[in-house]
C-alpha positions in Angstrom: 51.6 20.4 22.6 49.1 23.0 24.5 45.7 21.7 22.7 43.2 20.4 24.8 42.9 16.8 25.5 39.1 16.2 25.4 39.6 14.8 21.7 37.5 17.7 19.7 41.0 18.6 18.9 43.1 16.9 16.1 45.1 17.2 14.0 46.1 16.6 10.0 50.0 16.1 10.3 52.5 16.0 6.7 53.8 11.9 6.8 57.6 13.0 6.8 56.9 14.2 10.7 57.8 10.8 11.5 61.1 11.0 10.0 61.1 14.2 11.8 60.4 13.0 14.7 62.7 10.3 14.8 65.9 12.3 13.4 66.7 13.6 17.7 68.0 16.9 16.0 68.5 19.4 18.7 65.5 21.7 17.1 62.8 18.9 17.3 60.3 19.8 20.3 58.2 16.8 20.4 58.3 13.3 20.9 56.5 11.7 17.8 55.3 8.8 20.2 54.0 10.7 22.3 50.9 11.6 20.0 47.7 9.6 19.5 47.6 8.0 15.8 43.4 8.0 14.7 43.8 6.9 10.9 45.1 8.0 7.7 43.1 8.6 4.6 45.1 6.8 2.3 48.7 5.0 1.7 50.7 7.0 -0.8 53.4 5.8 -3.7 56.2 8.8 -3.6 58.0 9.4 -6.7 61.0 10.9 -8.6 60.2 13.0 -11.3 62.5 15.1 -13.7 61.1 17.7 -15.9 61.2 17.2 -19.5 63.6 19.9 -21.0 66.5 18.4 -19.0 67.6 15.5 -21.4 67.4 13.1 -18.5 65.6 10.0 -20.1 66.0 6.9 -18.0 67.1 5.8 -14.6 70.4 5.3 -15.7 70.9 8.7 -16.6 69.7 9.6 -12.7 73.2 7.7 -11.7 75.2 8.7 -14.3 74.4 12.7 -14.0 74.1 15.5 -11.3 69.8 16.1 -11.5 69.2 19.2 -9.2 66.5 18.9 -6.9 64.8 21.6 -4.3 64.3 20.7 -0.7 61.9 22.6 1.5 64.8 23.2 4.4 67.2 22.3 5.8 65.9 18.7 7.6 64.1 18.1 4.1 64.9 16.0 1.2 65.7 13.3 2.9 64.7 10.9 0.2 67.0 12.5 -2.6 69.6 11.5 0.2 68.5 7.9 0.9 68.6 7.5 -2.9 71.6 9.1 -3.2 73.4 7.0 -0.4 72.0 3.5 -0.9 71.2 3.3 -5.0 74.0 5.9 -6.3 71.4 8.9 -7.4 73.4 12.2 -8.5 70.8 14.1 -6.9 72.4 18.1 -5.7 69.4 19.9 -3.3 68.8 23.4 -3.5 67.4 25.1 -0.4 65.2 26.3 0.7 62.0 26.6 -1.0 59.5 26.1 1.8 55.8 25.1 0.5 55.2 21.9 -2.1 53.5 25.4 -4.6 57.2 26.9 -4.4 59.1 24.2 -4.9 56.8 23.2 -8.1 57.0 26.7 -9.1 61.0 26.4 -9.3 60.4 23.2 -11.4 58.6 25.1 -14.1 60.4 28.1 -14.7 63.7 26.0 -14.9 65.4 26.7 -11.4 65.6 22.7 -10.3 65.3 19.9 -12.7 63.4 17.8 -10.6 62.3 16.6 -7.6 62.2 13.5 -5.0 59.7 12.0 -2.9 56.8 13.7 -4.2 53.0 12.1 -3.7 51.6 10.1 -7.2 48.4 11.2 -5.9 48.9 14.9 -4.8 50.6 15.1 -8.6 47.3 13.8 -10.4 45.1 16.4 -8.3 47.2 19.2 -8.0 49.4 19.3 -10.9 47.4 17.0 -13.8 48.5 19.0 -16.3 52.0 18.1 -15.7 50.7 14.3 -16.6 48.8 14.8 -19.1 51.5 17.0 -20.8 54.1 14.9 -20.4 56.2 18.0 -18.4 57.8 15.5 -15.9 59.1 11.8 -16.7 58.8 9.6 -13.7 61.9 7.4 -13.3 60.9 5.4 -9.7 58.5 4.7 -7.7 58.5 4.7 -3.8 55.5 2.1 -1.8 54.8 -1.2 -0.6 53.2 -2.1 -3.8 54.1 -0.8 -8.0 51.1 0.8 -9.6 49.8 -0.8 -12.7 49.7 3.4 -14.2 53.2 3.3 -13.4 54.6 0.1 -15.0 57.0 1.9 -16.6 59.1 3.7 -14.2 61.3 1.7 -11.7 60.0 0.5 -8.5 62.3 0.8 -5.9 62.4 -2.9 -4.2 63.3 -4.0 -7.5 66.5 -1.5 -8.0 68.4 -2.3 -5.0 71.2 -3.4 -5.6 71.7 -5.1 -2.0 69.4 -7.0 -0.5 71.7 -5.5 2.9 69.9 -2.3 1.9 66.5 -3.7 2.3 65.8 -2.2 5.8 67.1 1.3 4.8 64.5 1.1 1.7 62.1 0.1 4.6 62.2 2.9 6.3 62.1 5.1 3.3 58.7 3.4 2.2 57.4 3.7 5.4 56.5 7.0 6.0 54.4 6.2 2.4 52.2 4.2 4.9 51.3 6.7 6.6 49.6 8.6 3.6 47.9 11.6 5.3 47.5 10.9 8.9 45.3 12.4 11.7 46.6 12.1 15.2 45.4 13.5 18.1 47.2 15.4 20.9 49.3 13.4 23.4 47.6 12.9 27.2 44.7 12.2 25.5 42.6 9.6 27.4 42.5 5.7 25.7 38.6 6.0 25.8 38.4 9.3 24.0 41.6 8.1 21.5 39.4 4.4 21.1 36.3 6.5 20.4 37.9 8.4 17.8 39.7 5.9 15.8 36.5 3.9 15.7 34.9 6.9 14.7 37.6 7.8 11.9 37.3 3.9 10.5 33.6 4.0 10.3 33.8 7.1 8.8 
């Protein structure tokens, strides 16, 4: 809120902070709308991975048995919750691990058996090994499109089990959109916001 407004200030905000941002709990200091949206580096597919020792082998088994999950706090995990509430997930959150390095952490010694929502993309750079190992089995897959290196897990639009629930699964996707976005602070002036977005797309 205090950074300058001359645009040589931005910033690189997490996608769930519009989920944040839109929840009105009592804690949340900002208005979302308020800030300038420049561009995001990509569009992400989130996913729900269990880790291989647990004996889970197949979507089914995700409604049928309790998987425990982390959550960073308290206002996290909120896709193990849409899941949960509009497909009939067993998903049971342990908090509070904090950073994406903890909460994998807890997934390899054993203390969760999986986890919701995480980024495709952030698993083949940060965690490859996981892939290539075969340490976690991925049983959906959360975007606007199904990828072709995924064809075997689930994707989402294709589970429900309600068309009613469409708009919910919207919503869930959504912040998916939004990849890794760049925003700059609000009060900043349409010229200097203009000149940055152009900036951001040409780059």
């Amino acid at each position: 809120g205090g950074a300058p407004r001359d645009g040589l200030t931005i910033g690189l905000l997490q996608r769930g902070i519009l989920l944040v941002g839109l929840s009105r709990l009592p804690q949340v200091q900002f208005d979302i709308g308020k800030f300038n949206w420049l561009g995001s580096l990509n569009t992400e597919i989130g996913v729900a991975a269990v880790w291989h020792t647990t004996g889970i082998n197949s979507w089914e088994d995700l409604l049928t048995r309790t998987t425990i999950t982390s959550m960073a706090n308290s206002q996290g995990g909120f896709g193990a919750r849409a899941l949960n509430a509009i497909l009939g997930t067993k998903f049971k959150q342990v908090c509070c691990y904090g950073s994406d390095s903890n909460q994998n952490l807890a997934l390899e010694r054993g203390e969760v058996e999986g986890a919701c929502g995480l980024g495709w993309d952030s698993l083949l750079s940060g965690k490859p090994e996981w892939i290539e190992g075969k340490k976690v089995n991925i049983f959906v897959q959360m975007g606007a499109e199904p990828l072709d290196e995924l064809k075997g897990s689930p994707f989402l639009y294709d589970i429900l089990q309600s068309q009613d629930d469409r708009p919910m699964i919207d919503f869930l996707v959504g912040r998916m959109y939004l990849g890794r976005p760049f925003v700059g602070p609000p009060g900043m002036s349409p010229g200097v916001t203009k000149a940055l977005r152009d900036a951001f797309m040409a780059t």
